[in-house]
PDB file of N, CA, C, O and CB in Angstrom:
ATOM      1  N   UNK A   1      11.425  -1.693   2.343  1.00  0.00           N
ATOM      2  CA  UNK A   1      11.721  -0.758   3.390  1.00  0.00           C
ATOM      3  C   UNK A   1      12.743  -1.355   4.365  1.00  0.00           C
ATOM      4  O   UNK A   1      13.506  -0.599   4.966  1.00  0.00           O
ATOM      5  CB  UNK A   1      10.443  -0.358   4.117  1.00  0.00           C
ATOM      6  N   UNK A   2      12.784  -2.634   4.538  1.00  0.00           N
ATOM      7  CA  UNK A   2      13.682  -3.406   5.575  1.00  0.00           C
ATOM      8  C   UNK A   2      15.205  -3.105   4.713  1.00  0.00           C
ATOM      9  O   UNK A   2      16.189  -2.955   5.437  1.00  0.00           O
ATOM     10  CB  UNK A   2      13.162  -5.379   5.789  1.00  0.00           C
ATOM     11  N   UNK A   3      15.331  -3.051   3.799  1.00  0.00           N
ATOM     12  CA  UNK A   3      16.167  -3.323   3.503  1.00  0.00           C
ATOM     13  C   UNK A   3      16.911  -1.623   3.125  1.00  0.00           C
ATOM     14  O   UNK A   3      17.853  -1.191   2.460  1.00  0.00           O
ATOM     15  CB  UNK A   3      15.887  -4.451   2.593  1.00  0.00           C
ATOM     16  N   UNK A   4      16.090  -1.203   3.791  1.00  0.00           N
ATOM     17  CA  UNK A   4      17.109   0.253   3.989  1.00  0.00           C
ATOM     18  C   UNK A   4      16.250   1.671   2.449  1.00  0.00           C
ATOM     19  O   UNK A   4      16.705   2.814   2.388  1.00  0.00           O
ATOM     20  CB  UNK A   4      19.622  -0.502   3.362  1.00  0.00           C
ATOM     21  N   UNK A   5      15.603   1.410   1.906  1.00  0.00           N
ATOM     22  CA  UNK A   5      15.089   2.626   1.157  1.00  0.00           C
ATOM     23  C   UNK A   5      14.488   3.598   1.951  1.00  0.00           C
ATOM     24  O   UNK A   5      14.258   3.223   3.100  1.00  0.00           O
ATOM     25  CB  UNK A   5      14.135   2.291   0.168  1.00  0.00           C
ATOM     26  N   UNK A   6      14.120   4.900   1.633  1.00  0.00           N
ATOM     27  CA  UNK A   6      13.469   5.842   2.760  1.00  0.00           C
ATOM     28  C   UNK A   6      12.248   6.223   2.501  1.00  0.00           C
ATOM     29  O   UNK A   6      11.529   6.929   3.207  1.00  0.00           O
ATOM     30  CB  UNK A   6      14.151   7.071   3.016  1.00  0.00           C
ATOM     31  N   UNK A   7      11.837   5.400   0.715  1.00  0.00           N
ATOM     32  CA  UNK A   7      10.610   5.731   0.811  1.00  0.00           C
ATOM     33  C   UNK A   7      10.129   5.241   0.198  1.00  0.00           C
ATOM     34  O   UNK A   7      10.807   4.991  -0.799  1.00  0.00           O
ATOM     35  CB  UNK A   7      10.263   6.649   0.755  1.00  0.00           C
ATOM     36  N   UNK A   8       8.379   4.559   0.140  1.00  0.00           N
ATOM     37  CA  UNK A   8       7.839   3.478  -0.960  1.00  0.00           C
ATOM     38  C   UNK A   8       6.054   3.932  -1.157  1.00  0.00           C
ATOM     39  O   UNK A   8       5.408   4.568  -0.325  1.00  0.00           O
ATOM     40  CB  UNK A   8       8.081   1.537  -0.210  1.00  0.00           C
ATOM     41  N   UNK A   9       5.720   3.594  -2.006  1.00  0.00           N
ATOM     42  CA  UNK A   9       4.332   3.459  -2.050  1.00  0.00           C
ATOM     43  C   UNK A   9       3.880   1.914  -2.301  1.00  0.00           C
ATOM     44  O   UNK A   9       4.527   1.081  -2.936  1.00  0.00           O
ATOM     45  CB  UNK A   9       3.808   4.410  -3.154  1.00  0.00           C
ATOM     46  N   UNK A  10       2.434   1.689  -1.563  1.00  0.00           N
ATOM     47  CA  UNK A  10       2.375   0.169  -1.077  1.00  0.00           C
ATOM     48  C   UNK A  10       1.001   0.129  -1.211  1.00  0.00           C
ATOM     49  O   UNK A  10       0.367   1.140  -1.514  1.00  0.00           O
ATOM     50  CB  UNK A  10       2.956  -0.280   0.488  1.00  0.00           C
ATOM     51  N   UNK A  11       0.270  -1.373  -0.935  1.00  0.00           N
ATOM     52  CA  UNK A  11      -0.802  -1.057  -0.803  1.00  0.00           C
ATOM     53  C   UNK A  11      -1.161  -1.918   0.678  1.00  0.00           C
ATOM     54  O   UNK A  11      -0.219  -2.634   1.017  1.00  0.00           O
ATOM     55  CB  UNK A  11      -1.554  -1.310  -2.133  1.00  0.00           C
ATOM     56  N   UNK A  12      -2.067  -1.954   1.383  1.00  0.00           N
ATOM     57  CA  UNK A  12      -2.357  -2.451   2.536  1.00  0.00           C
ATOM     58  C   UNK A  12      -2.767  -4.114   2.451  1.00  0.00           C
ATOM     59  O   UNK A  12      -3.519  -4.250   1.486  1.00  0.00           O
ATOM     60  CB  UNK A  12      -3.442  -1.545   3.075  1.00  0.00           C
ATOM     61  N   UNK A  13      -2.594  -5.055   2.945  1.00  0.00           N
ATOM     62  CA  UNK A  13      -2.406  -6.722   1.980  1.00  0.00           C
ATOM     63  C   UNK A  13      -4.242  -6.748   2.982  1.00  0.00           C
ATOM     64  O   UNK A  13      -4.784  -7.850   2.893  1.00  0.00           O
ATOM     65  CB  UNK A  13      -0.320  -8.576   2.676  1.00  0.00           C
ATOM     66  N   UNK A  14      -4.868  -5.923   3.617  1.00  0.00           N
ATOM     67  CA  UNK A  14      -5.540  -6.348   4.021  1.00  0.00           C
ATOM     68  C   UNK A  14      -7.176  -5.953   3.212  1.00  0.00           C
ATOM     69  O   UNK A  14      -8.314  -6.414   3.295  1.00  0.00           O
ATOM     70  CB  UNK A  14      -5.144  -6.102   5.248  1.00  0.00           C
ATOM     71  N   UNK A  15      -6.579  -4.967   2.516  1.00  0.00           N
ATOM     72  CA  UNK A  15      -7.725  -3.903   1.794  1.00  0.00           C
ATOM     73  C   UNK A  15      -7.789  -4.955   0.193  1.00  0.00           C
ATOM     74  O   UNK A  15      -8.753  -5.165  -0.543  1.00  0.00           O
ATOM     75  CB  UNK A  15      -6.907  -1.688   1.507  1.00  0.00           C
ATOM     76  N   UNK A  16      -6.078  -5.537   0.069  1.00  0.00           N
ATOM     77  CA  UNK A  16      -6.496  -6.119  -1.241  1.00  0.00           C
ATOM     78  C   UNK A  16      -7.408  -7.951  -1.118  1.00  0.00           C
ATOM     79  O   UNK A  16      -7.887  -8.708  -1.962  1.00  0.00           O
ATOM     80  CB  UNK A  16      -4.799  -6.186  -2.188  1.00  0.00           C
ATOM     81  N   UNK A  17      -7.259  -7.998   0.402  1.00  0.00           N
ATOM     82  CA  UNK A  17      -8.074  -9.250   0.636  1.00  0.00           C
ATOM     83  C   UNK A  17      -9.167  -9.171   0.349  1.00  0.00           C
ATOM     84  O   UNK A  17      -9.765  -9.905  -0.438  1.00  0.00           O
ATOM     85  CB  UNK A  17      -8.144  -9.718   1.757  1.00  0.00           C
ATOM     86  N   UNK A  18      -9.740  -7.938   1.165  1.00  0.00           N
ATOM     87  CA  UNK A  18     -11.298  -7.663   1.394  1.00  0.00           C
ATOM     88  C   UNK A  18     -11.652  -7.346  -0.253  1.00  0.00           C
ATOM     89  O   UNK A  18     -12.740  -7.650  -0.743  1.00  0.00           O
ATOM     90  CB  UNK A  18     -11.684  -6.135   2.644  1.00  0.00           C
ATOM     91  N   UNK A  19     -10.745  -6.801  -0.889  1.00  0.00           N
ATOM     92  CA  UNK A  19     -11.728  -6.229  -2.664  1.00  0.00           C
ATOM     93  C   UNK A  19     -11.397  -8.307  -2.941  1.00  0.00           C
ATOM     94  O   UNK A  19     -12.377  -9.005  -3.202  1.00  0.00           O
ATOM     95  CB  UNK A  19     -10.224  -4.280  -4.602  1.00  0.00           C
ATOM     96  N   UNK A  20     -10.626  -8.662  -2.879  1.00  0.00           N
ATOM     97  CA  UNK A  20     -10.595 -10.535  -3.461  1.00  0.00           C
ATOM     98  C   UNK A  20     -11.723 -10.995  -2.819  1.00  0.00           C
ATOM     99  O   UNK A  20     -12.084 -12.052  -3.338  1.00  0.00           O
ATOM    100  CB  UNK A  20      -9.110 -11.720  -2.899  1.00  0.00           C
ATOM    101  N   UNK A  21     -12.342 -10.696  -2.027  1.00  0.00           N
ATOM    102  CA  UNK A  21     -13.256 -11.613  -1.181  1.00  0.00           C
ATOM    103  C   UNK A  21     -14.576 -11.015  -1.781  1.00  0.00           C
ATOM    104  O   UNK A  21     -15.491 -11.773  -2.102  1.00  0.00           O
ATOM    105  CB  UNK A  21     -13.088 -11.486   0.648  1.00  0.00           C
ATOM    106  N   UNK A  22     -14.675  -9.700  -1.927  1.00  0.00           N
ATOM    107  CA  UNK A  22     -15.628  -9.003  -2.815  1.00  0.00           C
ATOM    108  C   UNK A  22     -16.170 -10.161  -4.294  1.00  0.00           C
ATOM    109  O   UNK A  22     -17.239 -10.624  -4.690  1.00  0.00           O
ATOM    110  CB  UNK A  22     -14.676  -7.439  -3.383  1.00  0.00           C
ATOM    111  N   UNK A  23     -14.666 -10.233  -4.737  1.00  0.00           N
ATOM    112  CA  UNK A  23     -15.035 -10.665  -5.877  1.00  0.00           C
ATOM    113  C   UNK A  23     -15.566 -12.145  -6.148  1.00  0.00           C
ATOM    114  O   UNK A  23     -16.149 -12.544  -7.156  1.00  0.00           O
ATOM    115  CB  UNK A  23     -14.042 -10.406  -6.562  1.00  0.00           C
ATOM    116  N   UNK A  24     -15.237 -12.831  -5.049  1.00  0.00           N
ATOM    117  CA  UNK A  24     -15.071 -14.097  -4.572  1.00  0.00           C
ATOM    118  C   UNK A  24     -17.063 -14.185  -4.354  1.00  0.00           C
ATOM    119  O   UNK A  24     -17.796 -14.977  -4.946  1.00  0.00           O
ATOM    120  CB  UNK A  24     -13.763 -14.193  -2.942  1.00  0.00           C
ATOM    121  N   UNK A  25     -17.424 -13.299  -3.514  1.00  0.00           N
ATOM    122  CA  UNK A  25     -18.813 -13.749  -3.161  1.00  0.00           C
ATOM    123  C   UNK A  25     -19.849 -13.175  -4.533  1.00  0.00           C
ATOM    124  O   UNK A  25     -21.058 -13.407  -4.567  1.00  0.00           O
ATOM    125  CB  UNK A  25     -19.283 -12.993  -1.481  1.00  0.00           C
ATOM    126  N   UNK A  26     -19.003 -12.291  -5.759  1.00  0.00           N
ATOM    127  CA  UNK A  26     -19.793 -12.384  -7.269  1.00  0.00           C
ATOM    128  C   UNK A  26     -19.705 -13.539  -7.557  1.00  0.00           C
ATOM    129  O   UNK A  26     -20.736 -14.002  -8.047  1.00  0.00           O
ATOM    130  CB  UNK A  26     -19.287 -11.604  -8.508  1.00  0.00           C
ATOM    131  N   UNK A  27     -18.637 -14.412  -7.422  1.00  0.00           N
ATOM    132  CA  UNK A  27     -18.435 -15.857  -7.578  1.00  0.00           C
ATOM    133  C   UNK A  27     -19.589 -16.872  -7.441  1.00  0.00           C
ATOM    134  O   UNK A  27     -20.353 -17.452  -8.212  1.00  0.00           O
ATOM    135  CB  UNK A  27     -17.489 -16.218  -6.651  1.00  0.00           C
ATOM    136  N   UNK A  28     -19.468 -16.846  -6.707  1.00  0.00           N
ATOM    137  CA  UNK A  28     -20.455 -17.370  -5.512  1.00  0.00           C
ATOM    138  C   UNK A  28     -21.995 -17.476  -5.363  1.00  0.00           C
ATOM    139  O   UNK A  28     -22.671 -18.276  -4.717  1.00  0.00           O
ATOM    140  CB  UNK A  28     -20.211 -16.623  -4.506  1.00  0.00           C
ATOM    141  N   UNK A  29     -22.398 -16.290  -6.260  1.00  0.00           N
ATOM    142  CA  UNK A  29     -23.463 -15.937  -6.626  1.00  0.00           C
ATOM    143  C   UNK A  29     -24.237 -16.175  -7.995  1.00  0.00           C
ATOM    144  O   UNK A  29     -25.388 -16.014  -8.401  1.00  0.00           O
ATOM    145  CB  UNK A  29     -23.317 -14.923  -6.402  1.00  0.00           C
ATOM    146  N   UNK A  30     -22.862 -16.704  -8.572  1.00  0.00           N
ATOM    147  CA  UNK A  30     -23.400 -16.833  -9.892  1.00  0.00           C
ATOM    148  C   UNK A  30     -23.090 -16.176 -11.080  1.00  0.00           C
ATOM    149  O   UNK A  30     -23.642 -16.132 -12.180  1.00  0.00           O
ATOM    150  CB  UNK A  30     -24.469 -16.651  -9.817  1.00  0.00           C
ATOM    151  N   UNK A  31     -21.779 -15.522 -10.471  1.00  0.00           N
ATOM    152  CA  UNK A  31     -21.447 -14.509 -12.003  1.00  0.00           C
ATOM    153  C   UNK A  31     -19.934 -15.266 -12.133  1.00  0.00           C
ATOM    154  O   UNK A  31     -19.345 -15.892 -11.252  1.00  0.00           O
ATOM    155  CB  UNK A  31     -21.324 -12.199 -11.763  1.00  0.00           C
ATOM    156  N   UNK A  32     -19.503 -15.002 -13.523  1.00  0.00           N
ATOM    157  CA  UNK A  32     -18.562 -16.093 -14.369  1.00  0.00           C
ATOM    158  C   UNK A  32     -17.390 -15.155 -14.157  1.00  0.00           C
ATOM    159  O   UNK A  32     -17.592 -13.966 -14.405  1.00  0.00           O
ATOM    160  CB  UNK A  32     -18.988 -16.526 -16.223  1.00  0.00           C
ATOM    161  N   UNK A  33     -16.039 -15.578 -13.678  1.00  0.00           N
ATOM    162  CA  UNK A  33     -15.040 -14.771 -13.576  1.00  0.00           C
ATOM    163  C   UNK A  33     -14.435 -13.939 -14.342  1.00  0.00           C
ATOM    164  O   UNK A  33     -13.723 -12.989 -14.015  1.00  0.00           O
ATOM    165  CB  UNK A  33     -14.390 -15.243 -13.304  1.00  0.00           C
ATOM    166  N   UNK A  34     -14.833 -14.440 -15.756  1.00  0.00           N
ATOM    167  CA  UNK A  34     -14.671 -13.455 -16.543  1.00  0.00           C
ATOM    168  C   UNK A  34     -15.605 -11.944 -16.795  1.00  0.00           C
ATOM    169  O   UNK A  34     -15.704 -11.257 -17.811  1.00  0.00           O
ATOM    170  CB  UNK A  34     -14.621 -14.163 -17.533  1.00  0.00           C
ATOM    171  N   UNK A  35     -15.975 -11.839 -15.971  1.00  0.00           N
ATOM    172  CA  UNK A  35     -17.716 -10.722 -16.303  1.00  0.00           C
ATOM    173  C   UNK A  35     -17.446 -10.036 -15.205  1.00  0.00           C
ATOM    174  O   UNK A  35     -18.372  -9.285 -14.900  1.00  0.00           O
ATOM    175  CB  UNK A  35     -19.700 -11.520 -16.214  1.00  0.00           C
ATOM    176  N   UNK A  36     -15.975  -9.982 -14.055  1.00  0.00           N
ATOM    177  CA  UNK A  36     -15.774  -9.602 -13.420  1.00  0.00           C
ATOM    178  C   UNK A  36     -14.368  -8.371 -13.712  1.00  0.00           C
ATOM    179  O   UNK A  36     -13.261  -8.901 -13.621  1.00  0.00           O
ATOM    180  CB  UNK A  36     -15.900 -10.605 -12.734  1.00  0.00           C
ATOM    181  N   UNK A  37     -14.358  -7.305 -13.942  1.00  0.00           N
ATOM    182  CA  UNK A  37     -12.963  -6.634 -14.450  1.00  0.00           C
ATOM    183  C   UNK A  37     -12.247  -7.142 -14.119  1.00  0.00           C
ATOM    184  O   UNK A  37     -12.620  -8.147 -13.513  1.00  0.00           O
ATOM    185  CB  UNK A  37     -12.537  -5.496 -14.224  1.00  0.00           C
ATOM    186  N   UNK A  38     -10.753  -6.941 -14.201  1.00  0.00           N
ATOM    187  CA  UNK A  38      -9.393  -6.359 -13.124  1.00  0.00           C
ATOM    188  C   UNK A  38      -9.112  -5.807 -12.773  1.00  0.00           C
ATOM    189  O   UNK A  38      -8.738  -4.819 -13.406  1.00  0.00           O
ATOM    190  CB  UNK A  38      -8.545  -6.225 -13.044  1.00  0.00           C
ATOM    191  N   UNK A  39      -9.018  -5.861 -11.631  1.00  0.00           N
ATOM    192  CA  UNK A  39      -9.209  -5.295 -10.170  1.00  0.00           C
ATOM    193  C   UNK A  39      -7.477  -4.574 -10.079  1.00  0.00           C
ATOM    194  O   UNK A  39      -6.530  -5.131 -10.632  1.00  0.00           O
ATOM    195  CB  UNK A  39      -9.669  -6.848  -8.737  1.00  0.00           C
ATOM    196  N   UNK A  40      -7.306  -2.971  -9.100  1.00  0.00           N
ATOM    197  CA  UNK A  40      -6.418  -3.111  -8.943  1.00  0.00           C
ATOM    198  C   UNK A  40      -6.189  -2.433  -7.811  1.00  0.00           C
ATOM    199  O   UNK A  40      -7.102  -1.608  -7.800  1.00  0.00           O
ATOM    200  CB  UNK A  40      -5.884  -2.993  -9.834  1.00  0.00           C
ATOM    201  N   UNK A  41      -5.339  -2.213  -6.556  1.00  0.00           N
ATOM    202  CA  UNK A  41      -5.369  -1.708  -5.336  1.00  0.00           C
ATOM    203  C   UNK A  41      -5.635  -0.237  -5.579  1.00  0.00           C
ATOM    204  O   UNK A  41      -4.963   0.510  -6.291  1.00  0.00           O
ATOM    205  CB  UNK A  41      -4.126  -2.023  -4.563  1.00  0.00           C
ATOM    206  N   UNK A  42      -7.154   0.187  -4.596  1.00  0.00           N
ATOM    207  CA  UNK A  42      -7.389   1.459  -4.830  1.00  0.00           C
ATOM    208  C   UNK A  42      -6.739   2.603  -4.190  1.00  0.00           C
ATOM    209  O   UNK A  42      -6.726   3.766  -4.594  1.00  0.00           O
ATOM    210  CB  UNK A  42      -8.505   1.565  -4.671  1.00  0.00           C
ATOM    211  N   UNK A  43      -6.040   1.970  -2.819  1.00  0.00           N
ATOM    212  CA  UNK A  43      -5.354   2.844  -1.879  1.00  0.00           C
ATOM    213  C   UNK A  43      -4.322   2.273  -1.505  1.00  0.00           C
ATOM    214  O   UNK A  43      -4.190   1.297  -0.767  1.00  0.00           O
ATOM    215  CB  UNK A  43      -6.026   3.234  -0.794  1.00  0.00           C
ATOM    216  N   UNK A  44      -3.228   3.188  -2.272  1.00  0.00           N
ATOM    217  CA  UNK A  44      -1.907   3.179  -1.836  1.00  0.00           C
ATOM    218  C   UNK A  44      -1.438   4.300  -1.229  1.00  0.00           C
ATOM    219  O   UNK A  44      -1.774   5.447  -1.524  1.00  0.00           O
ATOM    220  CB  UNK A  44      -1.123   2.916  -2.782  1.00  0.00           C
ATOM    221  N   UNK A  45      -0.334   3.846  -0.024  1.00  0.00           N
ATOM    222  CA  UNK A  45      -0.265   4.415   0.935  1.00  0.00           C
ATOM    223  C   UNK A  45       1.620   4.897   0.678  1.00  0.00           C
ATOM    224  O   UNK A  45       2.544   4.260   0.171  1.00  0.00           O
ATOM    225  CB  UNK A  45      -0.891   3.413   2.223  1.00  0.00           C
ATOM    226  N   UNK A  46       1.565   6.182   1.254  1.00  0.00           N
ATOM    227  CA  UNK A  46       3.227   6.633   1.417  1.00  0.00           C
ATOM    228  C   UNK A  46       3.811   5.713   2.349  1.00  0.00           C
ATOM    229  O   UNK A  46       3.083   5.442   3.305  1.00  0.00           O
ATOM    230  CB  UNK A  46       3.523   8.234   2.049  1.00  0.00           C
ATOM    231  N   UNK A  47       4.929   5.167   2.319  1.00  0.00           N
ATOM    232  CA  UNK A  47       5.601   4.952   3.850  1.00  0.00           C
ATOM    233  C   UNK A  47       7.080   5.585   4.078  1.00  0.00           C
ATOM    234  O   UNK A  47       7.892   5.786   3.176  1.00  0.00           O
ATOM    235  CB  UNK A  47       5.776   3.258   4.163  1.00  0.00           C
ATOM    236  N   UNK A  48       7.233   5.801   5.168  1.00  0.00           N
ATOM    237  CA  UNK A  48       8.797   6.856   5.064  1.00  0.00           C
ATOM    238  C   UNK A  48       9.677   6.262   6.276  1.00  0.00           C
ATOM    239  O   UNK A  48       9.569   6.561   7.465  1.00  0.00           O
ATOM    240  CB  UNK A  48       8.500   8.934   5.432  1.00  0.00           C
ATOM    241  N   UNK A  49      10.551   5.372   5.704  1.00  0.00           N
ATOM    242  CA  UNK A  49      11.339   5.114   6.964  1.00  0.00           C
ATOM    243  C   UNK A  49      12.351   6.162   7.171  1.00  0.00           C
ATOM    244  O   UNK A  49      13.147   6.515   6.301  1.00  0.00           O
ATOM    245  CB  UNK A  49      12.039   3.753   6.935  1.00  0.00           C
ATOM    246  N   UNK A  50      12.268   6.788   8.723  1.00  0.00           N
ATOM    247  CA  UNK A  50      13.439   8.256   9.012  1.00  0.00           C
ATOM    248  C   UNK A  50      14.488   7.811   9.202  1.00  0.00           C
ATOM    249  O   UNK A  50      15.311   8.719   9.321  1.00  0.00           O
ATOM    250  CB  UNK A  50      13.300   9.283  10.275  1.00  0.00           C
ATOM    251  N   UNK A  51      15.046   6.529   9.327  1.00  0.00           N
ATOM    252  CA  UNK A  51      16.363   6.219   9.751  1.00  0.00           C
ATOM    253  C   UNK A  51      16.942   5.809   8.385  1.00  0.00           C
ATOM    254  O   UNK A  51      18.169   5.869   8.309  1.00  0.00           O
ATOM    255  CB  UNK A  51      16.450   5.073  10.941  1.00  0.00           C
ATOM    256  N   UNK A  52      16.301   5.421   7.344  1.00  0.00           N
ATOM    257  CA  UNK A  52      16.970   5.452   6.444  1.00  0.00           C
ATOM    258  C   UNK A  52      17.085   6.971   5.337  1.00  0.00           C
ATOM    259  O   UNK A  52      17.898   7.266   4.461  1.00  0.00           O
ATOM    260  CB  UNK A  52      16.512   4.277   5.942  1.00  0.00           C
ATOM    261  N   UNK A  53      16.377   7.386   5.652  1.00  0.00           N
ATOM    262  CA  UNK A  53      16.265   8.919   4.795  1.00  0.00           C
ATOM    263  C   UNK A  53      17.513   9.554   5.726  1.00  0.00           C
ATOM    264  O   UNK A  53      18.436  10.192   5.219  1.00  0.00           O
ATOM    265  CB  UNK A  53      14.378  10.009   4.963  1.00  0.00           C
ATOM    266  N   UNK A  54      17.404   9.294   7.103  1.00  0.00           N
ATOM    267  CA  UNK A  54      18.713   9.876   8.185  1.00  0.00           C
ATOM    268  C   UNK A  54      20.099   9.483   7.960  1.00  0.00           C
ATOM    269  O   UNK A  54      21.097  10.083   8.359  1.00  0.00           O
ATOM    270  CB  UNK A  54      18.535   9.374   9.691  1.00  0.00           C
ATOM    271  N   UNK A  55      20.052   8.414   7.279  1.00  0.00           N
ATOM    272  CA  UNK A  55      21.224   7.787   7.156  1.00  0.00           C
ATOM    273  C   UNK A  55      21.777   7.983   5.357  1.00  0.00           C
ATOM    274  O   UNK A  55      22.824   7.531   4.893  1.00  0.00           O
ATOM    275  CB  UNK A  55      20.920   6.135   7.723  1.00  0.00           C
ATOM    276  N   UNK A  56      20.990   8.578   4.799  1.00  0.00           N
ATOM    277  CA  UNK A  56      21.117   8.776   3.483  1.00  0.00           C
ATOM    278  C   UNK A  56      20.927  10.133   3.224  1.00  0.00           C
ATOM    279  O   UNK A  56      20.549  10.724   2.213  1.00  0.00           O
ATOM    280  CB  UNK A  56      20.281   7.990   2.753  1.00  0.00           C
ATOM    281  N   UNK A  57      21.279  10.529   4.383  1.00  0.00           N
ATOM    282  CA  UNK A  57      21.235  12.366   4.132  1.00  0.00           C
ATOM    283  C   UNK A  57      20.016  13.535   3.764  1.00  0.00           C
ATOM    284  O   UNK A  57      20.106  14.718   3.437  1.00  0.00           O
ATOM    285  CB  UNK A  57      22.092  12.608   2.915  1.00  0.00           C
ATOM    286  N   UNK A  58      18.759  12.565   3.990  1.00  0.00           N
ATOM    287  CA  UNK A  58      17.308  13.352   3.178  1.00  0.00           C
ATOM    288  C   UNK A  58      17.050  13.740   4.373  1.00  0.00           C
ATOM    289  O   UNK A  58      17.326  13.276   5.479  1.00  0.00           O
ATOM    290  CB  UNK A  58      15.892  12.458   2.282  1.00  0.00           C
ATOM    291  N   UNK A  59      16.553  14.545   4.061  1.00  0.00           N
ATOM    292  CA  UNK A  59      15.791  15.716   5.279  1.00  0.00           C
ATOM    293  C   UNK A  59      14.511  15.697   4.616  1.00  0.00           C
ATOM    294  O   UNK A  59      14.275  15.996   3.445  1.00  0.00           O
ATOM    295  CB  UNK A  59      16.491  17.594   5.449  1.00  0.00           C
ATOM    296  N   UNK A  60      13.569  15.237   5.677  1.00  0.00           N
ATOM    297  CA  UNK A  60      11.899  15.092   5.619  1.00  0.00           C
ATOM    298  C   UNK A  60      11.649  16.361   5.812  1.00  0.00           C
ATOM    299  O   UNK A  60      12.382  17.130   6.433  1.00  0.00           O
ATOM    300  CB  UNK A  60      11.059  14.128   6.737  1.00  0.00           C
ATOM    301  N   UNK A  61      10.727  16.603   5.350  1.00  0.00           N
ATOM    302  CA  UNK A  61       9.802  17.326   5.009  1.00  0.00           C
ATOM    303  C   UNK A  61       8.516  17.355   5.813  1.00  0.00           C
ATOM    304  O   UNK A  61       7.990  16.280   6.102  1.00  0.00           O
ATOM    305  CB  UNK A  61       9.628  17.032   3.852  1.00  0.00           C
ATOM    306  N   UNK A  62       8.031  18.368   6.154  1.00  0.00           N
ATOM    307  CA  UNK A  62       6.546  17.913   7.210  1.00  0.00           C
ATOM    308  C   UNK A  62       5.390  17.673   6.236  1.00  0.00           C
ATOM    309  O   UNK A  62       4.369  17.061   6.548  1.00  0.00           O
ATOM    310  CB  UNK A  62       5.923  19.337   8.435  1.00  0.00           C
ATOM    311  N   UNK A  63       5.630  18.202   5.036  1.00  0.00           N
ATOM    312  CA  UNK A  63       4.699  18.061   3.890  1.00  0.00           C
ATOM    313  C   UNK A  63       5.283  16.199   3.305  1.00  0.00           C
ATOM    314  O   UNK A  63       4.543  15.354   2.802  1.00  0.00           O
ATOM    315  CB  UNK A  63       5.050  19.695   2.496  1.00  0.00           C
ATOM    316  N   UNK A  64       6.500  16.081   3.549  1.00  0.00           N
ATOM    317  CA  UNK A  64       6.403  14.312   3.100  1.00  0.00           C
ATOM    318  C   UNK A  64       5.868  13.618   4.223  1.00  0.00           C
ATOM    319  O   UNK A  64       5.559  12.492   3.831  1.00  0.00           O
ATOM    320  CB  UNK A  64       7.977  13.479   2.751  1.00  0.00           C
ATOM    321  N   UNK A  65       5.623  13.749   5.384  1.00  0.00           N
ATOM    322  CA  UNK A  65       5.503  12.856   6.645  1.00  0.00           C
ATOM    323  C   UNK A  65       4.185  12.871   7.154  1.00  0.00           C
ATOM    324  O   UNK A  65       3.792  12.013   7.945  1.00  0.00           O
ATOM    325  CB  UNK A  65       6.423  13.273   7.774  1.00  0.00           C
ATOM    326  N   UNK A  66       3.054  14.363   6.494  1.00  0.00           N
ATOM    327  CA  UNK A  66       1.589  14.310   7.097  1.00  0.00           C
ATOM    328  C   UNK A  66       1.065  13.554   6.355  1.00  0.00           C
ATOM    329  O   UNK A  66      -0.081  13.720   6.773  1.00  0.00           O
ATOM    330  CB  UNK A  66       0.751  15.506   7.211  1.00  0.00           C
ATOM    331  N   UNK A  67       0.956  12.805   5.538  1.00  0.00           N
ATOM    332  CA  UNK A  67       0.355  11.761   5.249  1.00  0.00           C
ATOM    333  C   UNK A  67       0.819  10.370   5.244  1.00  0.00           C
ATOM    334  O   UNK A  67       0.010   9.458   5.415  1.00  0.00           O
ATOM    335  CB  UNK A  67      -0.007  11.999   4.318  1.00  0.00           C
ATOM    336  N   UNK A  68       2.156  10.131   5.047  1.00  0.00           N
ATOM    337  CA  UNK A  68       3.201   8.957   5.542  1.00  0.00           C
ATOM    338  C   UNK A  68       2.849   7.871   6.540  1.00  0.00           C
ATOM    339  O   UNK A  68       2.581   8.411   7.614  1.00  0.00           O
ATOM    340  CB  UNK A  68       4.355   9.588   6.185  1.00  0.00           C
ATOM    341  N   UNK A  69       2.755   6.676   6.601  1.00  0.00           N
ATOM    342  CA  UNK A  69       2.867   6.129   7.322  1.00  0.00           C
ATOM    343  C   UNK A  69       4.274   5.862   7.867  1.00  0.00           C
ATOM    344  O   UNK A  69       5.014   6.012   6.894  1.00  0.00           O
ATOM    345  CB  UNK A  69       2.231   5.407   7.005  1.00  0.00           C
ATOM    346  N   UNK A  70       5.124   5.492   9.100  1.00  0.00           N
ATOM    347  CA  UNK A  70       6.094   5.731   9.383  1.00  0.00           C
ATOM    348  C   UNK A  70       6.837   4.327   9.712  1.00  0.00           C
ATOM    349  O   UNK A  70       6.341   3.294  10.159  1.00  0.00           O
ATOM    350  CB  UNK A  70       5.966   6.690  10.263  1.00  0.00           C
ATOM    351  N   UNK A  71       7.907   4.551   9.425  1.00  0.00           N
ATOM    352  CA  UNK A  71       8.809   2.579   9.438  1.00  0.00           C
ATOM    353  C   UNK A  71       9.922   3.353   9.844  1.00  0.00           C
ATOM    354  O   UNK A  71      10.370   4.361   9.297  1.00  0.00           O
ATOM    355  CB  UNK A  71       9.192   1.244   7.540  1.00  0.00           C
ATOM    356  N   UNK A  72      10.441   2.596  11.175  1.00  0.00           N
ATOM    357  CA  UNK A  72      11.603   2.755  11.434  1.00  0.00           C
ATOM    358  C   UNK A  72      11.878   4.132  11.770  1.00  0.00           C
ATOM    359  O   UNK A  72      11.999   4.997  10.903  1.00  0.00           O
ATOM    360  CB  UNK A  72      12.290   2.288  10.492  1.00  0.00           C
ATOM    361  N   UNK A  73      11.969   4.333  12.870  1.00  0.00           N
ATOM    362  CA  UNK A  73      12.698   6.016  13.395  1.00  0.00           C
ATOM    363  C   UNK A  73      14.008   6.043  13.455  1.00  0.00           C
ATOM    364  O   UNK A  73      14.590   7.077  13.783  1.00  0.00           O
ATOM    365  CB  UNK A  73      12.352   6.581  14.935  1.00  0.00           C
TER     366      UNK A  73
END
């Protein structure tokens, strides 16, 4: 997004800690890392930077932006 796109899907680095730490205390407990699936981010999020969609000629949408998280006006 820094680098100027207007729009990405992501996942939150804090949601994929908390499911690692999840898996970390099966660890912990006694179960073998392998007996554990692979894991993969359950919630990914829109993000819409407007100054680059502004600067690249896209016109948002109120239907792209009500769920959007927002970068850069």
């Amino acid at each position: 997004m820094k680098r100027g796109t207007f729009s990405s899907y992501g996942f939150d680095y804090h949601d994929l800690g908390y499911s690692t730490g999840k898996m970390a205390v099966e660890i912990l407990k006694g179960k073998k890392p392998n007996e554990i699936p692979v894991g993969f981010p359950e919630n990914l999020e829109l993000y819409i930077n407007k100054k680059a969609a502004r600067e690249e000629g896209i016109t948002l949408t109120e239907e792209m932006l009500k769920n959007a998280k927002i970068v850069g006006e």
